[in-house]
N, C-alpha and C positions, 0 to 999 in steps of 0.2 A: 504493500500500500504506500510507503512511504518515498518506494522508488520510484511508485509511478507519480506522485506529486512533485518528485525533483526533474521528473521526465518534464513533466508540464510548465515548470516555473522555466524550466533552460529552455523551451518553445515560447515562451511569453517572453521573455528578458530578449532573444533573438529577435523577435516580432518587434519590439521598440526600439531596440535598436537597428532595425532595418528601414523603420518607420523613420524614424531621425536623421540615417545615412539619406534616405529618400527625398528628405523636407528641404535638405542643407541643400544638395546635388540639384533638386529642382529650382531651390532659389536662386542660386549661384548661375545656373547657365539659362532660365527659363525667363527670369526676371534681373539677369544681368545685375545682381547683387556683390557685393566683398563677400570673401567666408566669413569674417563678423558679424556682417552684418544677415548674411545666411542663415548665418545659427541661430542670431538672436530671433528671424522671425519664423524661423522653426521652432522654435521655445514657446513663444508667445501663440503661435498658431493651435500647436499640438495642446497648448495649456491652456486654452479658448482664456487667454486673460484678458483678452478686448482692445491690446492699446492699439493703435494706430501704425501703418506703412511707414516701414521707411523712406521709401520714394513711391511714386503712385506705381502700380501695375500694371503691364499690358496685359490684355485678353486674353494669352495662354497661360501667364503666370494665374490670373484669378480664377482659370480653371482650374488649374493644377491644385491653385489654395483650397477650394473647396473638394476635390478629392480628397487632399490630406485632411481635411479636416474632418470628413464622413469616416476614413481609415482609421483615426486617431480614436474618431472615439471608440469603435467598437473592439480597437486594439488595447487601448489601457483599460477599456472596459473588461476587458478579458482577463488582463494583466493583472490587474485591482480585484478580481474575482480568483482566479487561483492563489493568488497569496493570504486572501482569505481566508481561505477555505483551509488550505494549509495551516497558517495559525492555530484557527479552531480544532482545527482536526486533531492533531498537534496537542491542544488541552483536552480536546473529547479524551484520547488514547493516554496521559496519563491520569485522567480522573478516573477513567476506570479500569487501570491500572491499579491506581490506589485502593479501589473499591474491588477488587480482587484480593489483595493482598488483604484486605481488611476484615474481608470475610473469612479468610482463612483463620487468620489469629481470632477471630468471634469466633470457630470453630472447636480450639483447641483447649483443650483442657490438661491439668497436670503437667504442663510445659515449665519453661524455663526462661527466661526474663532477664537477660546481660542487660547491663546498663551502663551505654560507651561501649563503639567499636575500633579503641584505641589498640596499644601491644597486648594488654593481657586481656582484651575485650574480644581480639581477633585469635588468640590462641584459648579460649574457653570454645566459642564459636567453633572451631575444629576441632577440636574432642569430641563434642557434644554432636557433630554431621558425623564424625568417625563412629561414633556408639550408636547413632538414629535417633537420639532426641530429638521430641518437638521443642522447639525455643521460637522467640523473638528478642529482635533486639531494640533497643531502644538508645537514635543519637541525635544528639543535638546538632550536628553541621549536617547540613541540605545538604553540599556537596558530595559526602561522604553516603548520604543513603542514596541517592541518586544514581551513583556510580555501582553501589552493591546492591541494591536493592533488588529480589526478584524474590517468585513465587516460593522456591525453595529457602532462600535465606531472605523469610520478611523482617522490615523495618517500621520504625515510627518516628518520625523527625517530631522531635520536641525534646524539654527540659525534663527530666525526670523526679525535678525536683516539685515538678506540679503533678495537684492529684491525679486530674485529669486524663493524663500521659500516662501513667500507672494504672488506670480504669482502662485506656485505649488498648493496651499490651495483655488487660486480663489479668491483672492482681491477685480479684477473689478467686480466680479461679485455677493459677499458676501454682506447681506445688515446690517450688524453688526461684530465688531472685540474686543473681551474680551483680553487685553495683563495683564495673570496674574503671570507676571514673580517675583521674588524674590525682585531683584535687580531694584530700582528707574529709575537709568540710561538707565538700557535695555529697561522697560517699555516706557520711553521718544523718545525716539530712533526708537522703533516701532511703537508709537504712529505716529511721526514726517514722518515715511515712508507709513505710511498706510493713511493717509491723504492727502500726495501730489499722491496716487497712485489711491483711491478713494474719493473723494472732497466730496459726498454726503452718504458714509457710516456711520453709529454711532458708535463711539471707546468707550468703557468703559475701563479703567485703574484703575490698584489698584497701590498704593501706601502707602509705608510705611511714610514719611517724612513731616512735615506739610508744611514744605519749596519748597519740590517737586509740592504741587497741580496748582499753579498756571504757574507751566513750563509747566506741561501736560497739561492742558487749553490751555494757549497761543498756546503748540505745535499741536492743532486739539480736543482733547480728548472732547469726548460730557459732561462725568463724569466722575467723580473719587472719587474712594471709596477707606477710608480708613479703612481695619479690624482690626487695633489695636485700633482705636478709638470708631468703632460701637462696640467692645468686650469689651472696658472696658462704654462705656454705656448703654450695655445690659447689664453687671454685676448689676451695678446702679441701674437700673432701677428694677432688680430683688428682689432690697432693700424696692426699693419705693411701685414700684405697681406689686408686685410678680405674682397675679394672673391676673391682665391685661397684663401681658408682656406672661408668659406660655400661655394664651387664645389666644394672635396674634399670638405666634409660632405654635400653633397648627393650625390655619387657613393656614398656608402655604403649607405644604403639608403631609399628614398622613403618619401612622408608614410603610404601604403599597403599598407607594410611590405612589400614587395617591391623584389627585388635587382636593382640594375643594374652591380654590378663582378663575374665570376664569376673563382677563376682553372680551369681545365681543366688536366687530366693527359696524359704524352706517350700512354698507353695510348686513351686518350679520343677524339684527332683522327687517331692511327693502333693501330686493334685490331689489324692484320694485325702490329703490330711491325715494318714497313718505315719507315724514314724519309724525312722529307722534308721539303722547302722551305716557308718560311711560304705561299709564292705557292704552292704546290702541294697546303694542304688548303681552298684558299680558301676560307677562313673568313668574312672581307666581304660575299662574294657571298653564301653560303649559307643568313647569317644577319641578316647586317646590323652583327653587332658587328664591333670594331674589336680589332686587339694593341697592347696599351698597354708589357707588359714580357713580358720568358722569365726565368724559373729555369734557369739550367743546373743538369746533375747534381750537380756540387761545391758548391754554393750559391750561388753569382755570379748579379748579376742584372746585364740588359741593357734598360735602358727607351726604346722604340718600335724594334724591330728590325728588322733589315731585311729585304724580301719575301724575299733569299738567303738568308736563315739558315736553316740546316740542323738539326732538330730531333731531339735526340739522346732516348734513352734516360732514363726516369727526371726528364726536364726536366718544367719545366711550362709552359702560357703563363697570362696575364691579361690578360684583356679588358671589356671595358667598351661596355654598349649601354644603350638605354631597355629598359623593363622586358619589354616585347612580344616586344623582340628578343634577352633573354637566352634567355625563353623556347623563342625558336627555336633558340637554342642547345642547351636541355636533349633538345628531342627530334630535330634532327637529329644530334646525338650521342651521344644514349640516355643521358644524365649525370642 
């Protein structure tokens, strides 16, 4: 659609300016004008502005004139018509654009809510398309949603420090909100609004400031992570135990963006709600992954358990295979 509107404007734009080449050339040899003076009353012709001849006309030139000027109009009329239409057309296709995207997040439930598609707004963003979460995001520079913005990774331009914007993204209805803004204060802020507007959502906030972590606590935040802190002790640690730390990064997620740590739900390895023994959903066999750790119910974790353990209610496990073999994970548990 869009080509054929640039088809037509480069036929319009040609037409005028052939119209113009036409005005000048006929005044110039027809009515024995200067090219200044040519131009100007091609100007004035084609622009019906009314003033007056430069010198009087002979009979071909004032036929000529009224040719171009029956031409003119229905040339700029044409011209003035497709660039119209384009325009609008133009706002028709992203208002309902927007109203695509918009419906989708009216859609979505139990999603995810980044807030700022800054460094650590754009690296949640890929975890979260890497795993299949529903998210939106939410950023305040146009440019920035404009350029990202599509059906699969929707946006909402605006503050997120108004209620508003936080209703438009689906608040009440989001069961996680990432605020990964620059700036402490904002983070605080939306932290503080998104908590009195969902009381049982979990915020995660970053924070630069060591001084800030316990405002966002107090103000709702479940966590808060600071990346200047975990970056200079990943550095560190890259001192210490080089190759144990490159081994963990690689377990998080391949060059191919595809996951090889899943964790699974107790509901997951037992639908019926009967429990049972790690040896008894045999997991290894079935898929090839391995149990690395359990969540019990109360939050306690247990890392590499034992085939006895008896898998309660509301636990999780987490397990860890090549990518192949997650996969076999996701459908012989329907996850």
């Amino acid at each position: 659609m869009e080509t054929i509107f640039k088809n037509r404007i480069y036929v319009a734009i040609i037409l005028v300016i052939g119209m113009l080449c036409l005005g000048i050339m006929g005044f110039r040899f027809l009515a024995l004008y200067t090219w200044t003076d040519a131009i100007y009353m091609t100007i004035i012709t084609i622009s019906t502005v009314g003033f007056g001849e430069v010198q009087p006309l002979n009979d071909t030139a004032k036929i000529f004139t009224v040719i171009l000027i029956l031409v003119s109009v229905f040339v700029l009329g044409y011209a003035i018509s497709i660039i119209t239409e384009y325009i609008l057309s133009r706002s028709n296709v992203e208002l309902l654009k927007k109203r695509r995207v918009q419906k989708k997040i009216d859609s979505l439930k139990n999603h995810i809510i980044v807030v700022g598609y800054g460094r650590n707004g754009k690296q949640a963003v890929q975890k979260l398309t890497t795993y299949g979460k529903p998210f939106v995001v939410i950023e305040k520079d146009e440019e920035v949603v404009n350029k990202f913005q599509s059906e699969s990774m929707p946006f909402i331009q605006g503050n997120a420090n108004e209620d508003e914007v936080l209703i438009e993204a689906g608040v009440f209805r989001a069961s996680t909100l990432i605020s990964a803004l620059p700036d402490d204060s904002d983070n605080l802020f939306v932290v503080l609004s998104a908590r009195q507007m969902n009381a049982s959502m979990k915020i995660i906030s970053r924070a630069s400031e060591e001084t800030t972590y316990q405002k966002l606590k107090f103000a709702g935040a479940d966590n808060v992570i600071m990346p200047d802190k975990i970056g200079g002790d990943h550095m560190a640690s890259l001192v210490v135990v080089p190759d144990l730390v490159e081994f963990l990064d690689n377990l998080q997620v391949t060059t191919a963006g595809r996951v090889n740590v899943q964790e699974i739900t107790f509901e997951a390895v037992c639908p019926d709600y009967v429990t049972r023994t790690i040896r008894d959903i045999d997991l290894r066999n079935k898929t090839g992954c391995s149990i690395i750790g359990y969540k019990a119910p109360n939050g306690d974790y247990v890392i590499n358990p034992e085939a006895s353990m008896l898998l309660e209610k509301n636990s999780k496990l987490i397990v860890i295979g090549r990518p192949e073999q997650i996969e076999n994970l996701h459908k012989e548990f329907a996850i």
